[in-house]
C-alpha positions in Angstrom: 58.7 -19.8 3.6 57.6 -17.0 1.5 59.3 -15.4 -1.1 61.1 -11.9 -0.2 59.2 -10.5 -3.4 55.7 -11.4 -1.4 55.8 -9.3 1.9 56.0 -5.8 -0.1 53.0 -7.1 -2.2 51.1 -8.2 1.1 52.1 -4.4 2.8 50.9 -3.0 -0.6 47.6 -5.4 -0.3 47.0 -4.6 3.6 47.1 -1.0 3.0 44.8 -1.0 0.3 42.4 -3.6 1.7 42.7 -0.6 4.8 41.3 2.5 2.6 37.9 0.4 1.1 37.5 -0.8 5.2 37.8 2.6 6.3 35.4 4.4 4.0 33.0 1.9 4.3 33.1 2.1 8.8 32.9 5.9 8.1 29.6 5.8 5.9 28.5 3.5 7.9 28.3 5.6 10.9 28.5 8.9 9.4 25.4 8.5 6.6 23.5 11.6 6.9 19.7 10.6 7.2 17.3 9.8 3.3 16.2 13.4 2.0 12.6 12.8 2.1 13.0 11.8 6.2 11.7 13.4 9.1 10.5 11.8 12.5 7.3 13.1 12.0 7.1 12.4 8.0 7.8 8.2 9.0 5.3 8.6 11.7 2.3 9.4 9.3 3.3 6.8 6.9 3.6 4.5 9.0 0.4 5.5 11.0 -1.3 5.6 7.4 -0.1 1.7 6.7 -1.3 0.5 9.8 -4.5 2.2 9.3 -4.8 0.3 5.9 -4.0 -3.0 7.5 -7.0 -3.0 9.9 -9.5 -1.6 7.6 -8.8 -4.6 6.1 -9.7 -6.5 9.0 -12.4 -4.4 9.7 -14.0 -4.9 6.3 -13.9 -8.3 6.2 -15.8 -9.1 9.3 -18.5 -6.0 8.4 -22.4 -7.3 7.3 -21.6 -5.5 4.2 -18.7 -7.6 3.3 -19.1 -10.8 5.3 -22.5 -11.0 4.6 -25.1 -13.4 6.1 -26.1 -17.2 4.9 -29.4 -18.2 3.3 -32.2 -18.7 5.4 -35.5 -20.2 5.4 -38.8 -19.6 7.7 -41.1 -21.8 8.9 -44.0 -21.5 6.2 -41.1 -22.6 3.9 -40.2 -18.6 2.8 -36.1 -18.4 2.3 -34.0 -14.9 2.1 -30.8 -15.1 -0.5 -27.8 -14.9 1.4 -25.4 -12.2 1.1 -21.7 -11.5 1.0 -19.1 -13.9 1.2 -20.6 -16.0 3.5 -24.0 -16.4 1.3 -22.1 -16.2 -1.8 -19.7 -19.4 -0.4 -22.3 -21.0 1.7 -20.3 -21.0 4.3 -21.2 -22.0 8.3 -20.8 -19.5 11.6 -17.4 -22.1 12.0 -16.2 -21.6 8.3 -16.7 -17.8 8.5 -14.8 -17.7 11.4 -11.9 -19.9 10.2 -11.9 -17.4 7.4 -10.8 -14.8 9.5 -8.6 -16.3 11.5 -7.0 -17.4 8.0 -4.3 -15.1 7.5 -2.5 -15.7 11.0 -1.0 -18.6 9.6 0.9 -16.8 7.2 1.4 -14.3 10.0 2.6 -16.9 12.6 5.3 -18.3 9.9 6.6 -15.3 8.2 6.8 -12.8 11.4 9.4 -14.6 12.8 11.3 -14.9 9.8 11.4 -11.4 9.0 12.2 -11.0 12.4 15.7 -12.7 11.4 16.1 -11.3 8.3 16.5 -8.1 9.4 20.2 -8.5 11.2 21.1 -9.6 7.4 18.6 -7.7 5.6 18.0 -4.0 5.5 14.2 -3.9 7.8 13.4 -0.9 5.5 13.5 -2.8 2.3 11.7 -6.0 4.2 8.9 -4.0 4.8 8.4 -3.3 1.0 8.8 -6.9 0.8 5.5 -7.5 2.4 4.0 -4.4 1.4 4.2 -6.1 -2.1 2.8 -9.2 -1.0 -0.1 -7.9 0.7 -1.2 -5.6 -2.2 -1.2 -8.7 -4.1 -3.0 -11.1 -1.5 -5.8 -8.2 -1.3 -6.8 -8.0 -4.7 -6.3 -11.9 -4.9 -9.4 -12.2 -2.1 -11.6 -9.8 -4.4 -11.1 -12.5 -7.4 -11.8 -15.2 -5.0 -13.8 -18.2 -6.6 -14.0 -20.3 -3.9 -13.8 -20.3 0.1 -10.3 -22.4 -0.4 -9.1 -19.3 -2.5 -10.1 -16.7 -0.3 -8.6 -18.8 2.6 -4.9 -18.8 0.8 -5.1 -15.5 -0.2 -5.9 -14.4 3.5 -2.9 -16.3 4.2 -0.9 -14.4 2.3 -1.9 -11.0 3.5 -0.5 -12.4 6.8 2.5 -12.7 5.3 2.7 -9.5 4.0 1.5 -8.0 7.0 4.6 -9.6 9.0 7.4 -8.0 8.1 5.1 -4.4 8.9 4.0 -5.2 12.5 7.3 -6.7 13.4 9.9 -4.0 12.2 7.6 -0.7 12.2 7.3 -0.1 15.8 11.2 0.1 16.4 11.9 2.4 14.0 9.0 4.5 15.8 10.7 4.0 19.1 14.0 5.3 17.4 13.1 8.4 16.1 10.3 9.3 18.5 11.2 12.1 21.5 12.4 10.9 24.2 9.8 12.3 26.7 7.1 11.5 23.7 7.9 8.1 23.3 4.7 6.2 24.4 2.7 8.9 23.2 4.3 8.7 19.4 3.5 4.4 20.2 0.3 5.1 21.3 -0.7 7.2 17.8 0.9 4.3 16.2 -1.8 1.8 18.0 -4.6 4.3 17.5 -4.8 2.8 14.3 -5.8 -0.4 15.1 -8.9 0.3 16.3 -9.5 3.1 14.4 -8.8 1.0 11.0 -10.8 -1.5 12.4 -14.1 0.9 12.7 -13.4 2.3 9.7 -13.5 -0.8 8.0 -16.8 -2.0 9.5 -18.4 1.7 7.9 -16.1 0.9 4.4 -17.6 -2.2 4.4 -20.4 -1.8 5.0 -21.2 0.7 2.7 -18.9 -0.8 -0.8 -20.4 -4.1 0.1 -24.0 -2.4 0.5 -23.9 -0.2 -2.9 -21.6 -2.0 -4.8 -20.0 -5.8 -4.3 -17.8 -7.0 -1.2 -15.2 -7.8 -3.8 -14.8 -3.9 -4.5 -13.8 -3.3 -1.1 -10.6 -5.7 -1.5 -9.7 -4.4 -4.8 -10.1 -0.7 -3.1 -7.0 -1.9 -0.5 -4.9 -2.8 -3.1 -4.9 0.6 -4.5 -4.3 2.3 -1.4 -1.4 0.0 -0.3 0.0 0.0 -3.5 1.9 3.1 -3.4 3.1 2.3 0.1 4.4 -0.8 -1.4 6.6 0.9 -3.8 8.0 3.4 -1.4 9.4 0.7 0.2 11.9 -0.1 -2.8 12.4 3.5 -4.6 13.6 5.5 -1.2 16.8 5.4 0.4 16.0 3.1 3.8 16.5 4.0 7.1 18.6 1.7 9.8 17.1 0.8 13.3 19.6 1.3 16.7 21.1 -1.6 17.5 21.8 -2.9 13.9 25.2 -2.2 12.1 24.1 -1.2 8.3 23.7 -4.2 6.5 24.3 -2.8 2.9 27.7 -1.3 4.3 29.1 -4.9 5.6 27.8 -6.0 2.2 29.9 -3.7 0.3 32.8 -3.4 2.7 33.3 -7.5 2.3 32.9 -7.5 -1.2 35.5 -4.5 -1.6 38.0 -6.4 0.3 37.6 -9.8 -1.8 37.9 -8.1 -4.9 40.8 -6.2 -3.8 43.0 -8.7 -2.2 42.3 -11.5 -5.0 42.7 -8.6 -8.0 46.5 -7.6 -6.3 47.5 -11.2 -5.5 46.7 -12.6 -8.8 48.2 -9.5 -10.8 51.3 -10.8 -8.4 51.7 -14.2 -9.5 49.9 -17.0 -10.7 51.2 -20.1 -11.0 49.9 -23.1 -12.9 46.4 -21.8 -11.8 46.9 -21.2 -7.9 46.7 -18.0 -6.5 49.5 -17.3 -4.5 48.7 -15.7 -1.1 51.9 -15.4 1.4 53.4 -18.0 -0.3 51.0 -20.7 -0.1 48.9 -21.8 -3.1 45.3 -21.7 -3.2 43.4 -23.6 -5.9 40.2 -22.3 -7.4 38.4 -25.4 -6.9 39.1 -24.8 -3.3 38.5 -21.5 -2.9 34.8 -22.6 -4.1 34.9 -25.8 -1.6 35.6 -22.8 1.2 32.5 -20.5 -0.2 30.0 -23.4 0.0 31.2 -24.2 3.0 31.2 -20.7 4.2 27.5 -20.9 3.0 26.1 -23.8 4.9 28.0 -22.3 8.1 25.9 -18.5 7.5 22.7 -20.3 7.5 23.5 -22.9 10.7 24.7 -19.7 12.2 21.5 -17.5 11.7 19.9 -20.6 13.4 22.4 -20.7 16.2 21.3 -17.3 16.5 17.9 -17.5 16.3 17.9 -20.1 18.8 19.5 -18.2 21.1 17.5 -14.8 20.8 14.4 -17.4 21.5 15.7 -18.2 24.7 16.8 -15.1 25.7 13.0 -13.8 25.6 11.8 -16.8 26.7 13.8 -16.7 30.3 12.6 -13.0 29.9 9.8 -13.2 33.1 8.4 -9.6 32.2 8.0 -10.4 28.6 6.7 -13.3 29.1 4.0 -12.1 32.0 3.1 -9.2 29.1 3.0 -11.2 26.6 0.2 -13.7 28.7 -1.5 -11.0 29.6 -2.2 -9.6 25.9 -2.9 -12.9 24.8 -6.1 -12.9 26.8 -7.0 -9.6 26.2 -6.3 -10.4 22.3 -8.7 -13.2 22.6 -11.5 -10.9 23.7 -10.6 -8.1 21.3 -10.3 -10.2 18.3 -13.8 -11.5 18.6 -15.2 -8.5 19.3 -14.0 -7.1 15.9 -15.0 -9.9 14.4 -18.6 -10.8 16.2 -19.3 -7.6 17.6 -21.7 -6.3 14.4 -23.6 -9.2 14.2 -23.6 -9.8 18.2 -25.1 -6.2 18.2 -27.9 -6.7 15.6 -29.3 -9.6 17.1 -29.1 -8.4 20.8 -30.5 -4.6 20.2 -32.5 -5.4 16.5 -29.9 -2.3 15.7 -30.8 -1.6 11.8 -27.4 -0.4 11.1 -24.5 -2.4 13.3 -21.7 -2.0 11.0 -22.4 2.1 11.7 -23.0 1.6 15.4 -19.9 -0.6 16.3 -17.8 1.0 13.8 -18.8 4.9 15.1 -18.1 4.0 18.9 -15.0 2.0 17.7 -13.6 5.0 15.9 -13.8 8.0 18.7 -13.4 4.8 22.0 -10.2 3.8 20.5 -8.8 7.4 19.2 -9.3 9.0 22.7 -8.5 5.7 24.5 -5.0 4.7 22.7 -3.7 8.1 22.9 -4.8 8.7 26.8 -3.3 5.5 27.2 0.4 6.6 25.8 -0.5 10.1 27.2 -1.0 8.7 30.7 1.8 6.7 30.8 3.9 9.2 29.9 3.2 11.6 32.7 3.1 8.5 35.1 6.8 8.1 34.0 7.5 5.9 31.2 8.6 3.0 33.1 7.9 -0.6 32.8 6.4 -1.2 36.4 3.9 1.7 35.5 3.1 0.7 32.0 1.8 -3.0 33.8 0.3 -0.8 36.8 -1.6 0.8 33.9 -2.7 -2.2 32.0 -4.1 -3.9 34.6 -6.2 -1.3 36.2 -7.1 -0.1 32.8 -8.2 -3.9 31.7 -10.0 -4.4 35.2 -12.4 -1.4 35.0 -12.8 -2.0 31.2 -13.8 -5.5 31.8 -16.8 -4.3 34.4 -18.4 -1.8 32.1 -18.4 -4.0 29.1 -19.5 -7.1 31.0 -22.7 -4.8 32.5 -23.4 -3.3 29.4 -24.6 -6.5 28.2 -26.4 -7.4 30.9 -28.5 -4.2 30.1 -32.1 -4.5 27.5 -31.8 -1.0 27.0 -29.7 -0.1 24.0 -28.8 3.7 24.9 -27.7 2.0 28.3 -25.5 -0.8 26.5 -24.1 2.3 24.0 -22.9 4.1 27.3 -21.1 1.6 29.2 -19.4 0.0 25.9 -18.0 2.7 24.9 -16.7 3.8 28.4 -15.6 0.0 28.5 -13.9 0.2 25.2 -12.3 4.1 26.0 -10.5 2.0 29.0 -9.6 -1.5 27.2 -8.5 0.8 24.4 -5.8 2.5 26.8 -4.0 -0.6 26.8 -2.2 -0.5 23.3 0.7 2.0 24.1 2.0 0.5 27.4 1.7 -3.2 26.2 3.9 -2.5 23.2 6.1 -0.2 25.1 7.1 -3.0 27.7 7.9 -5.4 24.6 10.3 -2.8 23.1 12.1 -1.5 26.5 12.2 -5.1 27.9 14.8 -6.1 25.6 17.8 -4.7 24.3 17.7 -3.2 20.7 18.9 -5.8 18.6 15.7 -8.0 19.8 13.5 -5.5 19.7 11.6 -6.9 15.8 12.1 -10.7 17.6 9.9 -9.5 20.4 7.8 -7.8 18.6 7.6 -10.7 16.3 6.9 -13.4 19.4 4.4 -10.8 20.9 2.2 -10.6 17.5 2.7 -14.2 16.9 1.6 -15.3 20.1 -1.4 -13.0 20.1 -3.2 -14.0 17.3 -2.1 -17.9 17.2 -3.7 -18.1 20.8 -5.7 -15.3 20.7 -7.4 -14.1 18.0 -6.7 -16.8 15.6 -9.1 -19.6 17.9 -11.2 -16.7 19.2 -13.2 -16.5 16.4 -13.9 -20.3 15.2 -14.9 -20.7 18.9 -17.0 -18.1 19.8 -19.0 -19.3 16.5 -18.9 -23.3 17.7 -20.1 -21.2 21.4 -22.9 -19.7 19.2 -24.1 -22.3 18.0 -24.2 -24.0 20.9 -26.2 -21.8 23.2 -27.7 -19.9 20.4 -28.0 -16.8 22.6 -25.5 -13.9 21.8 -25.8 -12.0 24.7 -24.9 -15.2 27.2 -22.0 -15.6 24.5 -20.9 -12.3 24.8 -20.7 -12.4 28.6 -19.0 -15.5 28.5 -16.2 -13.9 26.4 -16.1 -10.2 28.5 -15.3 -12.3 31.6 -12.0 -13.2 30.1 -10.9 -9.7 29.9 -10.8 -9.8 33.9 -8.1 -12.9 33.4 -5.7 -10.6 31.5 -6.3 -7.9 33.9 -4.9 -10.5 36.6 -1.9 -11.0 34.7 -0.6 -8.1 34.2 -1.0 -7.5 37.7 1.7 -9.7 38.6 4.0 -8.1 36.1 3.4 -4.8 38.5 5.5 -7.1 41.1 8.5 -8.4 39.2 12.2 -6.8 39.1 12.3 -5.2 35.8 14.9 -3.2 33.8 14.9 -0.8 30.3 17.4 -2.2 28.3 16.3 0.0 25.3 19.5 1.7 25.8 21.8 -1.1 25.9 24.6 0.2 23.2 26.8 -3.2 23.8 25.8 -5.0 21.4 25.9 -1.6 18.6 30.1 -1.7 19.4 30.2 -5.1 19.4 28.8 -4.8 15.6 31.0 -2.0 15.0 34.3 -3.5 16.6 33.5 -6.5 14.3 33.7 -4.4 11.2 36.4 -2.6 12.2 38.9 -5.9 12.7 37.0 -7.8 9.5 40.0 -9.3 7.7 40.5 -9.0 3.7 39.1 -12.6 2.5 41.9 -14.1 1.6 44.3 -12.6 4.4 45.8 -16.3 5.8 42.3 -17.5 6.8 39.7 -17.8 4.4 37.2 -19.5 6.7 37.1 -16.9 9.4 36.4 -14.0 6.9 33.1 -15.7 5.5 32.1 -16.7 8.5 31.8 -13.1 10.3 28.9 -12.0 11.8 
């Protein structure tokens, strides 16, 4: 029975634990915006990263960087090799291994940031990989062998992760509402765009200088990205409550209801709580214990977002669909330079892919998000969209190398790429409006994941083992265009299934809030349910 001198002390305790929870739900929701934010201003930043990312990828696979092996004649005369692949010695399957490296850092930290960010604010996680990929950059320009390079591609997967899976929400978030493909589709723009532009960066560091300069060139330009991400004051996506105001609201309330009831009464070393006795030793039992439940929970709840997408039929039917078209895309980047110079003798490949690259995938990514747009930004259209775009795509590039002329093959590819290219917005639109907001980085996440671990990631290595089988790019090349035609017929179906926008879907926003808002003090009668809030 507790004492009568306890229940004034717990009314004194409850209404001060009320004043921290109350300014803390208020700034939460009321925060006025960071002073250096503007829709537009996070746009270019963000449009700049991405650029920087793919330049990277575009570098790496350029004749400048990449190089050629050593190579001998038949009267015995040999030609150095050049690059990292002469440099390293390595084979058509090596060098394609090597690109393909860094998904495996991508595959395991995407969904992992993925999680982080309902504990984590996404603003800061991005600086978190910024940080690491800066790092993993200038690691591949000291490279010393072809297992060094191979980590430190690795690890600009990782860095790149926590980027591709949170940056394309907050994009959807502060984009206009009739703009909001459109804003997507600049965002995309620089994929292709960074990948042309490394091919030319390459291809002319690598030329004058060293390959390695062109990695230790990245670094510098990420680097001040990478710092942003720690010195500002972070944004929050829709669909997340703020993370650093739970964190302070929780730790407001422990401090203030252990600070009044020990000033109360302390009693041979209990804290005295309504009467009942609570032991230090305990109190630390419950925190551990409190601990190991957080983490099973984040599992729980991992699990659970998993299925949800999974049993998603639209997301998954997308998500096929760019896996295909990945699979072509990816070794095109990658193959598309040196498939070039040995089809069409062209002198300067890197130039040539990386010039029609540049103005195909501008003009093509932004029609794309333009088109859809006026079509009505709907899911149905977005797949209606991707699969005629991908089916006409398909036929131009598949006849322009069937062509011997090489003004003829210049024409169709680059109408073929202006078409593929118009795929970037919708695909990424119907992974963010399938799914309510609190999944959005999860799916975005899955998508990226599943893109490169069965797209790009064995594209490459195989293409090369195809290579070297038939030893005939062009038949190679065709071989790979065909597939394009696969992911065309995928998406088709999409066009047929029941779909909803759930981009909208506020539930789960007052479920967060309603939580908050009935979060008890820690030790208010139940210890365990208090550290065990989500």
């Amino acid at each position: 029975m507790a004492s009568p001198s306890s229940t004034p002390l717990k009314e004194e305790e409850k209404q001060g634990s009320a004043q921290p929870k109350e300014m803390a739900r208020s700034s939460s929701s009321n925060d006025p915006p960071p002073s250096w934010f503007t829709p537009k201003r996070l746009l270019i930043i963000f449009c700049v990263i991405n650029m920087i990312n793919y330049v990277d990828r575009g570098a790496i696979a350029s004749n400048g960087v990449n190089g050629s092996i050593r190579t001998c004649d038949d009267k015995g005369i040999c030609t150095s090799g050049s690059g990292i692949q002469g440099e390293f010695e390595l084979t058509n399957f090596q060098d394609g291994l090597l690109s393909s490296a860094f998904m495996v850092g991508l595959l395991l930290a995407s969904p992992i940031f993925a999680s982080l960010a309902k504990s984590h604010n996404p603003f800061r996680l991005i600086g978190v990989g910024l940080s690491v990929w800066t790092l993993a950059a200038a690691g591949c320009g000291s490279a010393f062998s072809f297992w060094f390079i191979a980590i430190c591609r690795m690890l600009v997967g990782v860095g790149e992760a926590s980027f591709i899976s949170l940056a394309a929400p907050f994009i959807d978030d502060n984009a206009p509402v009739a703009q909001k493909t459109a804003w997507l589709a600049m965002f995309y723009m620089c994929i292709p765009t960074g990948i042309a532009l490394g091919y030319v960066y390459g291809g002319l560091v690598g030329g004058h200088f060293n390959w390695r300069y062109a990695f230790w060139g990245e670094a510098l330009l990420m680097l001040p990205f990478a710092v942003f991400g720690f010195v500002v004051k972070p944004l929050q996506l829709k669909g997340f409550s703020p993370v650093e105001s739970k964190k302070a609201l929780t730790s407001v309330e422990t401090v203030s209801a252990v600070t009044d009831d020990s000033e109360a009464s302390k009693l041979d070393g209990r804290i005295l709580v309504g009467g009942d006795g609570i032991s230090a030793d305990e109190l630390n039992k419950t925190s551990k214990s409190a601990d190991i439940r957080n983490i099973l929970n984040q599992f729980s709840r991992f699990a659970k977002d998993m299925r949800v997408l999974l049993v998603d039929k639209v997301y998954v039917i997308n998500v096929f669909g760019y896996i295909a078209y990945n699979f072509v895309i990816g070794a095109y980047s990658y193959w598309g330079p040196k498939a070039g110079y040995n089809i069409y003798h062209m002198k300067s490949a890197d130039m040539m892919f990386g010039g029609v690259t540049i103005v195909c995938g501008i003009l093509g990514t932004i029609s794309g998000g333009l088109i859809l747009d006026r079509m009505g930004a709907t899911i149905s259209n977005a797949f209606i969209l991707l699969s005629g775009a991908t089916f006409l795509g398909a036929i131009f590039c598949f006849v322009a190398f069937c062509l011997r002329s090489l003004y003829g093959f210049i024409v169709l590819f680059a109408v073929g790429e202006l078409l593929v290219f118009a795929t970037q917005a919708p695909v990424n639109y119907v992974c963010l409006h399938c799914v309510k907001p609190s999944l959005r980085p999860l799916s975005m996440a899955i998508s990226t994941v599943s893109i490169h671990i069965f797209g790009d990631v064995p594209s490459s290595p195989l293409v090369g083992v195809l290579q070297d089988h038939v030893n005939n790019w062009r038949e190679t090349a065709l071989i790979l265009t065909s597939i394009l035609f696969l992911a065309a017929g995928i998406w088709f179906i999409g066009v047929f299934l029941h779909s909803v926008d759930k981009s909208n879907d506020e539930s789960e926003s007052q479920v967060s809030r309603i939580t908050i808002a009935n979060r008890k003090p820690l030790l208010d009668g139940n210890g365990d349910e208090s550290f065990c809030e989500v």
